[in-house]
mmCIF file of the N, C-alpha and C atoms, coordinates in Angstrom:
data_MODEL
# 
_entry.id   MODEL 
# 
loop_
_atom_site.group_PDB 
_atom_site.id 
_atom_site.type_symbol 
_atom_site.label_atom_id 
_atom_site.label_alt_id 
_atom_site.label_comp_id 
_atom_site.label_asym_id 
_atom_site.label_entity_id 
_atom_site.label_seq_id 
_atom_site.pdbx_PDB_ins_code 
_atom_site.Cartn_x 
_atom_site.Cartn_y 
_atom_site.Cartn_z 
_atom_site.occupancy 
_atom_site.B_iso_or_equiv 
_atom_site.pdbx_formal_charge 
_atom_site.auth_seq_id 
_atom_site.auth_comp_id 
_atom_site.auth_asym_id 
_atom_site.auth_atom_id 
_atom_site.pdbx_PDB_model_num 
ATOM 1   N N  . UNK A 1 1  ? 8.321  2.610  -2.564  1.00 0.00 ? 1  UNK A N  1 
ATOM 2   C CA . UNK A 1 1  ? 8.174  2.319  -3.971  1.00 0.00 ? 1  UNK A CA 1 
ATOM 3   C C  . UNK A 1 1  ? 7.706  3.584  -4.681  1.00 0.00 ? 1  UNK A C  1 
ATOM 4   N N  . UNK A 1 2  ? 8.343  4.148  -5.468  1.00 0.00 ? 2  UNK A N  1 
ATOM 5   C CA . UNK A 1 2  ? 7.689  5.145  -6.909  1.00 0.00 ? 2  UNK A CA 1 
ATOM 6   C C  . UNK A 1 2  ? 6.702  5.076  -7.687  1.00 0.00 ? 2  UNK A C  1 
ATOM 7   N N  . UNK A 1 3  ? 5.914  6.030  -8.009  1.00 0.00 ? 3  UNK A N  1 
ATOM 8   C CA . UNK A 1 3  ? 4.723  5.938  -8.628  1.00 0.00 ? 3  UNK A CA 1 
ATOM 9   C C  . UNK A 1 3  ? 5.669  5.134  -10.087 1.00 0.00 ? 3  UNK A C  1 
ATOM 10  N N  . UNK A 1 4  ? 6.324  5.928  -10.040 1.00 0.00 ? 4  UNK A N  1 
ATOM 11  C CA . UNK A 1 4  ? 6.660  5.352  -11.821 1.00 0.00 ? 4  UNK A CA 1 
ATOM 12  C C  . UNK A 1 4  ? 7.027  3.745  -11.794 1.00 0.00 ? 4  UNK A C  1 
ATOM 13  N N  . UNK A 1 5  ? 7.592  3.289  -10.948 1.00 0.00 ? 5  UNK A N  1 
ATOM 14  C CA . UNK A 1 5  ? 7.924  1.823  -11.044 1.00 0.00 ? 5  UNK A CA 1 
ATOM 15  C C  . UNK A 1 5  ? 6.311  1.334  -10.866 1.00 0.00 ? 5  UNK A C  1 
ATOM 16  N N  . UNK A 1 6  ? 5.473  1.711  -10.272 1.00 0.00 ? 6  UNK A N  1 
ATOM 17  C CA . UNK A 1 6  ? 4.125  0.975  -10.300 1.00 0.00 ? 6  UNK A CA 1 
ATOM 18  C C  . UNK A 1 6  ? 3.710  1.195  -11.664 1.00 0.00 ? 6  UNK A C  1 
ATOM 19  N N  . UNK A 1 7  ? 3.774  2.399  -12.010 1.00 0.00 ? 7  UNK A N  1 
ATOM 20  C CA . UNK A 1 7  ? 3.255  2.584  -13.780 1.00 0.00 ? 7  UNK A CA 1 
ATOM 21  C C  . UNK A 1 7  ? 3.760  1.684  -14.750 1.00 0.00 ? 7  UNK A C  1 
ATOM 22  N N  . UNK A 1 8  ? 4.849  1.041  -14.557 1.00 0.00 ? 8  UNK A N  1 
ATOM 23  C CA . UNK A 1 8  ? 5.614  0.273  -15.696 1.00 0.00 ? 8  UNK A CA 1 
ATOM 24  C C  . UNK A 1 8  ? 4.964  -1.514 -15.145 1.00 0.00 ? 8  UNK A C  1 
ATOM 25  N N  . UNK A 1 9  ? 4.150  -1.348 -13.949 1.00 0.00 ? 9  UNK A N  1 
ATOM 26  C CA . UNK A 1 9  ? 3.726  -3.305 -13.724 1.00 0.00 ? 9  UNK A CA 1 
ATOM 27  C C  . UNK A 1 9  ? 2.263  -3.251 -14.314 1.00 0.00 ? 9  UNK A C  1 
ATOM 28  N N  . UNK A 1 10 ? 1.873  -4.187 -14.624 1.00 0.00 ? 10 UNK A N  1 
ATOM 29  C CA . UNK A 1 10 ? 0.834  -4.554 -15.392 1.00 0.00 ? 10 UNK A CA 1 
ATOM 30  C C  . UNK A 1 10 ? -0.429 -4.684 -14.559 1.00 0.00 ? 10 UNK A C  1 
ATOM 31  N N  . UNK A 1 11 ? -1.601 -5.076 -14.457 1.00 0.00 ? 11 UNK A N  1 
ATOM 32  C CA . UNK A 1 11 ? -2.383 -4.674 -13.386 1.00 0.00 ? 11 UNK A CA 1 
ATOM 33  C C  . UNK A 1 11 ? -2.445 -6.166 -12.629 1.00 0.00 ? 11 UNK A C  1 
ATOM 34  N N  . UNK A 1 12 ? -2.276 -7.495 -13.042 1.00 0.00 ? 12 UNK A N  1 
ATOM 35  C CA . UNK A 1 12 ? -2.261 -8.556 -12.460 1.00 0.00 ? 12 UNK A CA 1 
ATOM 36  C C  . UNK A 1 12 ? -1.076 -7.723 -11.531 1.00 0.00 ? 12 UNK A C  1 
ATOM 37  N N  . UNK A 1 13 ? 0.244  -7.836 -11.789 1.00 0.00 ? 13 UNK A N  1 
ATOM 38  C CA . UNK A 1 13 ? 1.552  -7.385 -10.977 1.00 0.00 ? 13 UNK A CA 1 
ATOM 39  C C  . UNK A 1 13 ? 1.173  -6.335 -9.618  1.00 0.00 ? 13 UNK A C  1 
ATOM 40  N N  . UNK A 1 14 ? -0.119 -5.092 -10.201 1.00 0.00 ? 14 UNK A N  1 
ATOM 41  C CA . UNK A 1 14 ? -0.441 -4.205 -9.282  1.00 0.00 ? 14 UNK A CA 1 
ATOM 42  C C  . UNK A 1 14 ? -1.286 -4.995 -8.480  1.00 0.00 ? 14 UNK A C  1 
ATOM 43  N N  . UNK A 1 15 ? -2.041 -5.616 -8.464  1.00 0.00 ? 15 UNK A N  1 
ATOM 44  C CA . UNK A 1 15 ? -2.992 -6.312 -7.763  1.00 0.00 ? 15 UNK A CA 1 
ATOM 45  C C  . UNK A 1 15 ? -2.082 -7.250 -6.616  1.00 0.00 ? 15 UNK A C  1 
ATOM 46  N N  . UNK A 1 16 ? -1.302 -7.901 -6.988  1.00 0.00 ? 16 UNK A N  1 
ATOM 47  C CA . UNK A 1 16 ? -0.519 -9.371 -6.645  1.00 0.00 ? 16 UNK A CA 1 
ATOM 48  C C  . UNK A 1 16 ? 0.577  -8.126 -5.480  1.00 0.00 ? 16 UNK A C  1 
ATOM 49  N N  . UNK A 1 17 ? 0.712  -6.884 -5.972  1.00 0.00 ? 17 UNK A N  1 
ATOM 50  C CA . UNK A 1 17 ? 1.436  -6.623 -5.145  1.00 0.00 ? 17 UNK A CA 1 
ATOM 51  C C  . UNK A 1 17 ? 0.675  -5.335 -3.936  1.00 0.00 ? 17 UNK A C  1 
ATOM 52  N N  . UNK A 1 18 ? -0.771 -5.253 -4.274  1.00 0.00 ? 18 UNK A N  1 
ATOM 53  C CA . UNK A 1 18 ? -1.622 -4.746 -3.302  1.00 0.00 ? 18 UNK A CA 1 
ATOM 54  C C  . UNK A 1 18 ? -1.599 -5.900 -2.055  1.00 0.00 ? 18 UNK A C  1 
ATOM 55  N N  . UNK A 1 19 ? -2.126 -6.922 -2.503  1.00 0.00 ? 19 UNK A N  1 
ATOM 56  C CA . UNK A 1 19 ? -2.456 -8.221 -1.592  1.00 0.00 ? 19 UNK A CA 1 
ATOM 57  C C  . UNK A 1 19 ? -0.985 -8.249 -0.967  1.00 0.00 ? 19 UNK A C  1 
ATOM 58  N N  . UNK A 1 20 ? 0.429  -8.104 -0.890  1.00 0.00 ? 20 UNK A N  1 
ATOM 59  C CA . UNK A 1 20 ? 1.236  -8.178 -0.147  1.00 0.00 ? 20 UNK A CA 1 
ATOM 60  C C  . UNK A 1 20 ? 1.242  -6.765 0.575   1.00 0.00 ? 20 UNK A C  1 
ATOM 61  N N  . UNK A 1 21 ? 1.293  -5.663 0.308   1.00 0.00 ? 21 UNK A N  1 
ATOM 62  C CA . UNK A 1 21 ? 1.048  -4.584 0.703   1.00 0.00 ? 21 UNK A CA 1 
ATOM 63  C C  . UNK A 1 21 ? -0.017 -4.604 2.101   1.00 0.00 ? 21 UNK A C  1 
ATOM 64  N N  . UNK A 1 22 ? -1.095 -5.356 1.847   1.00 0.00 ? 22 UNK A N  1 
ATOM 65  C CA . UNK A 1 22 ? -2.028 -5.444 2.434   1.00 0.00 ? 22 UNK A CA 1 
ATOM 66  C C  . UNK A 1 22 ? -1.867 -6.504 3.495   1.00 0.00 ? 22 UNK A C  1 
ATOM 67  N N  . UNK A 1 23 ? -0.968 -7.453 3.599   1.00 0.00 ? 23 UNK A N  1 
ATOM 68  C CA . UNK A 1 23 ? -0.874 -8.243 4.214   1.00 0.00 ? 23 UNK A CA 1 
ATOM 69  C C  . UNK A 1 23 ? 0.290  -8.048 5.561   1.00 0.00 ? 23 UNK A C  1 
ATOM 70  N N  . UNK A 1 24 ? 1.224  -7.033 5.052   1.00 0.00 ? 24 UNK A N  1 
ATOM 71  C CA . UNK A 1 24 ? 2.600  -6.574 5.778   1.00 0.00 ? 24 UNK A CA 1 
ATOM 72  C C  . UNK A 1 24 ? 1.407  -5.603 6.666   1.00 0.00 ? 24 UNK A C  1 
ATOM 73  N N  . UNK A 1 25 ? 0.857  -4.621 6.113   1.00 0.00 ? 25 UNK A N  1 
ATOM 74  C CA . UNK A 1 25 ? 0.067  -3.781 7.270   1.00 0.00 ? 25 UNK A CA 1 
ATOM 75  C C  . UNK A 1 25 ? -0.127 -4.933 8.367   1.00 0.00 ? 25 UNK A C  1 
ATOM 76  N N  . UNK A 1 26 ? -1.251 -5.257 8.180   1.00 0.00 ? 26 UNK A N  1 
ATOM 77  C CA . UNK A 1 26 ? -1.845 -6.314 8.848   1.00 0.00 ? 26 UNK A CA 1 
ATOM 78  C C  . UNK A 1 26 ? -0.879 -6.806 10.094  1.00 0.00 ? 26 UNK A C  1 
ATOM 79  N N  . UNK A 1 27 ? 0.378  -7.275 9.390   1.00 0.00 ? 27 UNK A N  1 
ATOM 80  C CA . UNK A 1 27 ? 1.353  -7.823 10.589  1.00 0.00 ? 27 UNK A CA 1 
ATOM 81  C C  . UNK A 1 27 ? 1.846  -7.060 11.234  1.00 0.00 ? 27 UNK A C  1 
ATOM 82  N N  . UNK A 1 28 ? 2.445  -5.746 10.196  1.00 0.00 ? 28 UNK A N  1 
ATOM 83  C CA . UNK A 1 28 ? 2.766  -4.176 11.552  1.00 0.00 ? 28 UNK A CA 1 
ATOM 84  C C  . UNK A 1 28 ? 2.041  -3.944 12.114  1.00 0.00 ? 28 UNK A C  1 
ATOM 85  N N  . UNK A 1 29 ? 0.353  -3.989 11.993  1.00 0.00 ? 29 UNK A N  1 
ATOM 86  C CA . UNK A 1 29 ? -0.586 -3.409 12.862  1.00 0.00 ? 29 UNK A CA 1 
ATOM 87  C C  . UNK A 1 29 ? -0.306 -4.646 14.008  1.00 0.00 ? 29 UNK A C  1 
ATOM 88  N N  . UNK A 1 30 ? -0.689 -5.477 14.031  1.00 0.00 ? 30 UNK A N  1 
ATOM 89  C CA . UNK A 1 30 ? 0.101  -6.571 14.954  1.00 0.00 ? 30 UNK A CA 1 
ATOM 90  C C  . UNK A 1 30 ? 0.853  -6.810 15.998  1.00 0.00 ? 30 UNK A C  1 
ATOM 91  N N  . UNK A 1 31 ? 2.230  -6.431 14.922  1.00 0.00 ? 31 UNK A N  1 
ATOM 92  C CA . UNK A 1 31 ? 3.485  -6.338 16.060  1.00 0.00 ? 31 UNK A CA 1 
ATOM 93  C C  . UNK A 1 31 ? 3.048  -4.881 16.783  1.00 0.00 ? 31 UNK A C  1 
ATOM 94  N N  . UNK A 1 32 ? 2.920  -4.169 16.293  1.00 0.00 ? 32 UNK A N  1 
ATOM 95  C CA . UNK A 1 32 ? 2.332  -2.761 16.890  1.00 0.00 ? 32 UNK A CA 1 
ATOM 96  C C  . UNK A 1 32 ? 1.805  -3.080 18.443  1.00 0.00 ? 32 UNK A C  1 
ATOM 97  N N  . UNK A 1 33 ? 0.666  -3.892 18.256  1.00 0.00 ? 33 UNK A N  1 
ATOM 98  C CA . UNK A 1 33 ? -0.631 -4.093 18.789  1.00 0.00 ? 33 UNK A CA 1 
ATOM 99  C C  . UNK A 1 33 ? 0.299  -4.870 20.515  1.00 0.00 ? 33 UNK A C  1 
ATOM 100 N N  . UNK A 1 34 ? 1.259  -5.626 20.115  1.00 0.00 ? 34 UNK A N  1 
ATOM 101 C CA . UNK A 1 34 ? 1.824  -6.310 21.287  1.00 0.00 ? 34 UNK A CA 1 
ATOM 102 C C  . UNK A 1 34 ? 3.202  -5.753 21.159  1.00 0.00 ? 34 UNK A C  1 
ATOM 103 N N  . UNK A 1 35 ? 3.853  -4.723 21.130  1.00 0.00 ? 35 UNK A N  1 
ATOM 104 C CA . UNK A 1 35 ? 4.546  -3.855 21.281  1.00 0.00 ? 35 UNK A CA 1 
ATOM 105 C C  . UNK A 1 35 ? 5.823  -4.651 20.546  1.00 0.00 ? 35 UNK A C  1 
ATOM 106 N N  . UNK A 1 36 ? 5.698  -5.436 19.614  1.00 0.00 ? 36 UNK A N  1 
ATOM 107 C CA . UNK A 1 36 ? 7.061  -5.774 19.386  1.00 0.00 ? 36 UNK A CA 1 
ATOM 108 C C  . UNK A 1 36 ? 7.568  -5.476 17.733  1.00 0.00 ? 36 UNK A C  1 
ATOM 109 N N  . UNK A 1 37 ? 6.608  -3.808 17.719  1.00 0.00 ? 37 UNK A N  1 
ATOM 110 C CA . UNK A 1 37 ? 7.570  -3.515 16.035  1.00 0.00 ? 37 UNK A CA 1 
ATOM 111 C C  . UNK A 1 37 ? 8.525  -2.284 17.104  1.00 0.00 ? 37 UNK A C  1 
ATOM 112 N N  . UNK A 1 38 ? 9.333  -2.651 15.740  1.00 0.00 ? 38 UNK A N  1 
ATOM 113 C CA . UNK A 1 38 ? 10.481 -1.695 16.056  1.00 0.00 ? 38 UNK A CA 1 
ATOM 114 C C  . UNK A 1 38 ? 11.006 -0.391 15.724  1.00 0.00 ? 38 UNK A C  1 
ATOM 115 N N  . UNK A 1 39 ? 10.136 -0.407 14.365  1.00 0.00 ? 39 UNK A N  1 
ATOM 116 C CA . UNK A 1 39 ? 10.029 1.213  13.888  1.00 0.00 ? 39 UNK A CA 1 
ATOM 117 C C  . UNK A 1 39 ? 8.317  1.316  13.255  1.00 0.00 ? 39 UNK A C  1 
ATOM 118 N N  . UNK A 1 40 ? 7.909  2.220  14.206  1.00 0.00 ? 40 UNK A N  1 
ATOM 119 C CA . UNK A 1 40 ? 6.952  2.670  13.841  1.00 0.00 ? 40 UNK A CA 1 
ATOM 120 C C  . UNK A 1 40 ? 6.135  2.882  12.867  1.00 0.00 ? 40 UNK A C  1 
ATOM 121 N N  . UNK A 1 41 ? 7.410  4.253  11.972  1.00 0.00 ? 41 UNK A N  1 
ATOM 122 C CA . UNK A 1 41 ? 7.078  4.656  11.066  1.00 0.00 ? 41 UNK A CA 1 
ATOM 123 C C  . UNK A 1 41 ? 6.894  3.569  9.770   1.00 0.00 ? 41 UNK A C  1 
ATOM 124 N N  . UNK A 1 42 ? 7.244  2.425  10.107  1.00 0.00 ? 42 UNK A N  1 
ATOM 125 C CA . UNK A 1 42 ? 6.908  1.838  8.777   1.00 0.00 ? 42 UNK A CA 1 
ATOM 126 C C  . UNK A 1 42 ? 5.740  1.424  8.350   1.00 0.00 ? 42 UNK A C  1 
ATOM 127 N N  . UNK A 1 43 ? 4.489  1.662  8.883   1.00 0.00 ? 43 UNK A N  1 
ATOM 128 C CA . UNK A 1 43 ? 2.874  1.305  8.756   1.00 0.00 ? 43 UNK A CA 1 
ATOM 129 C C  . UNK A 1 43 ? 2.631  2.257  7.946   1.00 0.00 ? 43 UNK A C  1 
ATOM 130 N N  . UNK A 1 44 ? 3.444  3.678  8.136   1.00 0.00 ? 44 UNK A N  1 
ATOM 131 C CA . UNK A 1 44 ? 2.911  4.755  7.451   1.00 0.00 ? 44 UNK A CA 1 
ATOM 132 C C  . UNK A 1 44 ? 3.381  4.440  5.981   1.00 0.00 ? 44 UNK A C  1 
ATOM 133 N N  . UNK A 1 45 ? 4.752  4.177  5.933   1.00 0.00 ? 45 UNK A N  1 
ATOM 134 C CA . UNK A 1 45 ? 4.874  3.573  4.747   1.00 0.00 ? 45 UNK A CA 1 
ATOM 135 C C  . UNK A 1 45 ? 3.816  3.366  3.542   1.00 0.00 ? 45 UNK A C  1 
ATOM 136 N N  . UNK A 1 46 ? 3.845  1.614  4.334   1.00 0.00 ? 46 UNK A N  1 
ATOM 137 C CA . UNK A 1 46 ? 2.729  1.051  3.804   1.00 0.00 ? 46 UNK A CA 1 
ATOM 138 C C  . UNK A 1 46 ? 1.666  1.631  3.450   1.00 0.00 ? 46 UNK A C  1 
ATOM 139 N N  . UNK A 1 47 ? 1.273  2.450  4.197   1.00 0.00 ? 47 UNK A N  1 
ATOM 140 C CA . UNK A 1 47 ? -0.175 2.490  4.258   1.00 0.00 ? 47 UNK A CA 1 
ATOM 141 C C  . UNK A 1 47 ? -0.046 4.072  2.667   1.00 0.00 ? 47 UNK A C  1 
ATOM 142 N N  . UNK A 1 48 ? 1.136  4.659  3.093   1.00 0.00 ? 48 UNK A N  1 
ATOM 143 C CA . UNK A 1 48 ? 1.334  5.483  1.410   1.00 0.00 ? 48 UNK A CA 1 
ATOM 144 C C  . UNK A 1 48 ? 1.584  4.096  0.154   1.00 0.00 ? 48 UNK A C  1 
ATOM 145 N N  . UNK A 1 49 ? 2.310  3.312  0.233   1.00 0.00 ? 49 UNK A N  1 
ATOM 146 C CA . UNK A 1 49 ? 2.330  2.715  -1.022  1.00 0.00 ? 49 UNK A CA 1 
ATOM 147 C C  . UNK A 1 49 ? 1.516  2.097  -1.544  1.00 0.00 ? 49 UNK A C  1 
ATOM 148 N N  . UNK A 1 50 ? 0.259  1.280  -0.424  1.00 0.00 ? 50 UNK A N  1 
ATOM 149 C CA . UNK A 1 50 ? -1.209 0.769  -0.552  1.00 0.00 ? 50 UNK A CA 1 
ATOM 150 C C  . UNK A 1 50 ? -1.791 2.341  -1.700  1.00 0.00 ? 50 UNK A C  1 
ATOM 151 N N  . UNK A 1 51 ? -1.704 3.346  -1.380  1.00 0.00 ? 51 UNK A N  1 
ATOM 152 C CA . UNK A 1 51 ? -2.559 4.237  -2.327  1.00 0.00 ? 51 UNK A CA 1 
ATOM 153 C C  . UNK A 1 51 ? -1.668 4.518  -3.289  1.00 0.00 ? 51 UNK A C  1 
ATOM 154 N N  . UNK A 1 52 ? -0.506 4.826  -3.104  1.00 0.00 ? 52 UNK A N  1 
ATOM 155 C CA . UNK A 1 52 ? 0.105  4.466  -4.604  1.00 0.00 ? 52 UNK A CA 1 
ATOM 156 C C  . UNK A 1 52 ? -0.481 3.490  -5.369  1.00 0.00 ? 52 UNK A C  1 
ATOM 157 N N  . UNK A 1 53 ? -0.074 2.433  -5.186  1.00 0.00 ? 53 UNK A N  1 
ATOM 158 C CA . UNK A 1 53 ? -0.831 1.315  -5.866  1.00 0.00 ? 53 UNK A CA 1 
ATOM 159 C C  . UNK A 1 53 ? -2.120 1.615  -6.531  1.00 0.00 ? 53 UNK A C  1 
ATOM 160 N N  . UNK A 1 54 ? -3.209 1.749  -5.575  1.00 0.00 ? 54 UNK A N  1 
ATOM 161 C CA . UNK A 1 54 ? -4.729 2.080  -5.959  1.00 0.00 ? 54 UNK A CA 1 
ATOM 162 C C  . UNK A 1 54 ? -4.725 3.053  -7.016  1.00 0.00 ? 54 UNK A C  1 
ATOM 163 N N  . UNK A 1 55 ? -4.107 4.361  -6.338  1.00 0.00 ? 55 UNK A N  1 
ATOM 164 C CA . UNK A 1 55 ? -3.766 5.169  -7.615  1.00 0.00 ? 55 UNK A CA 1 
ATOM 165 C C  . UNK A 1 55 ? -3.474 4.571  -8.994  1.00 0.00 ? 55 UNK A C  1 
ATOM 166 N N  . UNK A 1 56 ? -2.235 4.078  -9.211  1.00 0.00 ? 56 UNK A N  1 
ATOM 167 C CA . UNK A 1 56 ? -2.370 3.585  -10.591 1.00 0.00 ? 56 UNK A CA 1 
ATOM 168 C C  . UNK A 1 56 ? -3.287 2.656  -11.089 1.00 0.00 ? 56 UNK A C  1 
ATOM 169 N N  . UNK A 1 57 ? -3.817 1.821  -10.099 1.00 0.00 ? 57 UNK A N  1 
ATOM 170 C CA . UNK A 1 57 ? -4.810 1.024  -10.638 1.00 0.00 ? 57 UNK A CA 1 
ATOM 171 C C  . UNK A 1 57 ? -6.528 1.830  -11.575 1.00 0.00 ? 57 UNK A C  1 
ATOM 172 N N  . UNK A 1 58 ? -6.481 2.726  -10.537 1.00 0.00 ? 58 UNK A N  1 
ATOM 173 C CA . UNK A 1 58 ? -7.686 3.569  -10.768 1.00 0.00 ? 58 UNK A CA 1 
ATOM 174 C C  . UNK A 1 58 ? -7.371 4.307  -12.318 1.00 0.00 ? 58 UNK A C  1 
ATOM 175 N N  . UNK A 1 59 ? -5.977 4.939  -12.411 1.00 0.00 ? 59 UNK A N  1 
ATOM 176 C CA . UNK A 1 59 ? -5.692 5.339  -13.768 1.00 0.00 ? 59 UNK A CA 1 
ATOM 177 C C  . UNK A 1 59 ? -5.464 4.518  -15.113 1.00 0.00 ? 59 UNK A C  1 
ATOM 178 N N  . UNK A 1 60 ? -5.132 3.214  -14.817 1.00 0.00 ? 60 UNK A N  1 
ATOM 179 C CA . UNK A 1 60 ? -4.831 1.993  -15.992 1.00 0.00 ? 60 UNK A CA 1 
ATOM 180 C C  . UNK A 1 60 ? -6.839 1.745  -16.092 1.00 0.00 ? 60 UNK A C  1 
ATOM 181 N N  . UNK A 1 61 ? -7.515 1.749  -15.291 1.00 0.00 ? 61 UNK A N  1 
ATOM 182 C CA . UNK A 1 61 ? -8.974 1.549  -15.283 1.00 0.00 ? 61 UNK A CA 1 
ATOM 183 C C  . UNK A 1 61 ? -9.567 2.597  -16.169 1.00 0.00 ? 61 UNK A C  1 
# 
């Protein structure tokens, strides 16, 4: 996800879409944990778009 598409959601929208953000980790760390993710790299992902997010939140604040 792009900083700029987070800049254009409202902060309920940023929030509502931290808590899913936050919830997909959780399950990659998971499947991780009992070897059944399949690409790795996608925690890292997450774990950049979780601070995207924060980021704009911290700047709309």
């Amino acid at each position: 996800m792009k900083a700029a598409e987070l800049r254009n959601m409202s902060a309920a929208d940023l929030n509502k879409k931290l808590g899913e953000l936050k919830e997909e980790l959780f399950n990659l760390r998971f499947q991780h944990a009992i070897n059944q993710l399949e690409n790795p790299g996608r925690i890292d992902i997450v774990k950049k778009d979780i601070a995207r997010v924060l980021t704009v939140l911290a700047e709309k604040a």
